[in-house]
C-alpha positions as CSV (number, residue, x, y, z in Angstrom):
1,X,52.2,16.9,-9.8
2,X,49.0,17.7,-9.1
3,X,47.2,16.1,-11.7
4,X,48.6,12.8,-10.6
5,X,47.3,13.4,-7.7
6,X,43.8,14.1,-8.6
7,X,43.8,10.9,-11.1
8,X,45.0,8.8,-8.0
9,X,41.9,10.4,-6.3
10,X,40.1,10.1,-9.0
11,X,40.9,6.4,-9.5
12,X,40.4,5.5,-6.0
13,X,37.0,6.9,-6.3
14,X,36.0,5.2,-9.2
15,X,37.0,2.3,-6.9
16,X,35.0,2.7,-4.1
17,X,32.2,3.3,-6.5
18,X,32.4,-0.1,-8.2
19,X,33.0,-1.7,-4.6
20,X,29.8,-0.4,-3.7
21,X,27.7,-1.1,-6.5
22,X,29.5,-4.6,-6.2
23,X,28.1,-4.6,-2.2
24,X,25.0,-3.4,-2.9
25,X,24.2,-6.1,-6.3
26,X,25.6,-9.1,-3.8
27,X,23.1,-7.7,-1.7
28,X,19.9,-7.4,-4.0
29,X,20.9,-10.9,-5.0
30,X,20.8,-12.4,-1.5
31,X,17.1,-10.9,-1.6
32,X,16.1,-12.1,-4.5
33,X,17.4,-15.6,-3.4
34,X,16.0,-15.1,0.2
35,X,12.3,-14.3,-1.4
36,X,12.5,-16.8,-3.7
37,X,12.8,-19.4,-1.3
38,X,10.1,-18.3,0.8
39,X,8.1,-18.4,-2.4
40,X,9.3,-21.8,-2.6
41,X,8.4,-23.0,1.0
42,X,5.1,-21.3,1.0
43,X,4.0,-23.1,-2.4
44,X,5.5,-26.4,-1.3
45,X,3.0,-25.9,1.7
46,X,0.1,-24.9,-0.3
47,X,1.2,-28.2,-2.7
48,X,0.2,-31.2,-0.6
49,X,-3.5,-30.0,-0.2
50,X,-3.8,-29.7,-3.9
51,X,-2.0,-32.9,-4.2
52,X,-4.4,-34.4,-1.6
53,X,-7.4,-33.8,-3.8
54,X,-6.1,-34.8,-6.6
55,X,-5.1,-38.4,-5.3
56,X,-8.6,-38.1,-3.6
57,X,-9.7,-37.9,-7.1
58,X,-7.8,-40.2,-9.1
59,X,-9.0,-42.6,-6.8
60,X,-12.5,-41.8,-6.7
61,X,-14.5,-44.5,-8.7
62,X,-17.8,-44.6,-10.0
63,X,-19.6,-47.2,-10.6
64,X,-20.8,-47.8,-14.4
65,X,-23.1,-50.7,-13.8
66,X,-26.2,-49.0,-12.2
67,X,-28.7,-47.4,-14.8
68,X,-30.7,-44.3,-14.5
């Protein structure tokens, strides 16, 4: 009788345990996720400078006729 009742503690442990690890991955992920997408915001605003010069660039024209 009183093995079954330390599997049945033993069981609800283990239980607990994987609900916790559960918890705490859910958890890691939703950082992950969150500092990913700050990543995300902070290159998209470092982006339209670079993007700036480079349009700057592409339009930039020199002209071919003059000689030195």
């Amino acid at each position: 009788m009183e093995y079954i009742k330390i599997k049945e503690w033993e069981e609800k442990f283990d239980k607990k345990q994987k609900a916790k690890e559960h918890q705490e991955n859910l958890r890691e992920q939703r950082l992950r996720q969150k500092e990913l997408e700050r990543l995300k915001s902070f290159e998209e605003k470092e982006n339209p400078v670079e993007n700036n010069f480079s349009s700057s660039l592409e339009t930039f024209k020199v002209d071919t006729t003059k000689e030195n």
